[in-house]
C-alpha positions, 0 to 999 in steps of 0.5 A: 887499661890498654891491655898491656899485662906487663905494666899491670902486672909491675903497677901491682908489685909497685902498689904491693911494695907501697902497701908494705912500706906503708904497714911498717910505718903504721907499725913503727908508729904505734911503739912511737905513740906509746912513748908520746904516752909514757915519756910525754914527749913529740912525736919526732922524739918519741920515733927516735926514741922508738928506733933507739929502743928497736935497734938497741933493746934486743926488741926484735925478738920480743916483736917476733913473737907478738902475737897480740895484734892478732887477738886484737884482730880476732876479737874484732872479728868475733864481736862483728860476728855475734853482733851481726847475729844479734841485729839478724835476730832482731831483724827477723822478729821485727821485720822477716828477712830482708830486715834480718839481712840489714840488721846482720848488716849493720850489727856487723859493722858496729860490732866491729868498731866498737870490738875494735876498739875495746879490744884495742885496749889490749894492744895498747896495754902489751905494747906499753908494758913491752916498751918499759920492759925493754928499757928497764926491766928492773920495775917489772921484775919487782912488781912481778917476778913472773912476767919478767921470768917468762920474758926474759926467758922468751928473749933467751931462747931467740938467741 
């Protein structure tokens, strides 16, 4: 605020650093949730868990290659849009345009949220399966051959 550049600049990279710690324990806290999911366990013991599964079960290589955060992402991002077009149309034909403008608006954000979490359903369902995966293919490989085949053979040429 005093126009010193230096302390802005180092406040940023602090603030960066923060934000970053903070991503990867939403991310960490995610795989925890699944195994409060599967396991029915705390949340502590799902985070031990989660570590034991992270640092044992070769899932650095499976989570270097997810990339369904991503689609949930997109997905969200396509439903805002189309819904914002939906509430622009509406918006139009009930009221001209500062209507048209609003209705963008709001169909935006509820496009969002309600994308967000139906697509949601898609990272959560990945999630699960890699975690029991990690822990014992076996039940995959039986149910279906296929996956596991792909999988693995993912896991195979990271090494």
């Amino acid at each position: 605020e005093d126009g010193n550049i230096f302390a802005c600049i180092m406040l940023m990279l602090v603030e960066c650093v923060i934000s970053c710690i903070g991503d990867l324990l939403e991310y960490f806290s995610e795989w925890a949730y699944v195994q409060c999911a599967v396991r029915g366990v705390s949340f502590m013991d799902a985070a031990r868990i989660t570590y034991s599964m992270m640092t044992c079960a070769n899932m650095e290589y499976v989570i270097s290659d997810l990339l369904i955060n991503s689609v949930v992402s997109l997905g969200a991002i396509l439903c805002a849009m189309v819904s914002g077009g939906c509430g622009a149309v509406a918006g139009a034909v009930v009221g001209g345009k500062a209507s048209a403008i609003t209705g963008a608006i709001i169909g935006a954000f509820c496009g969002a949220v309600a994308g967000g979490n139906a697509v949601g359903i898609l990272n959560s369902g990945a999630k699960t399966i890699l975690a029991l995966w990690a822990e014992d293919p076996r039940p995959l490989m039986n149910m279906n051959n296929d996956m596991h085949n792909e999988l693995e053979e993912k896991i195979m040429s990271k090494m």
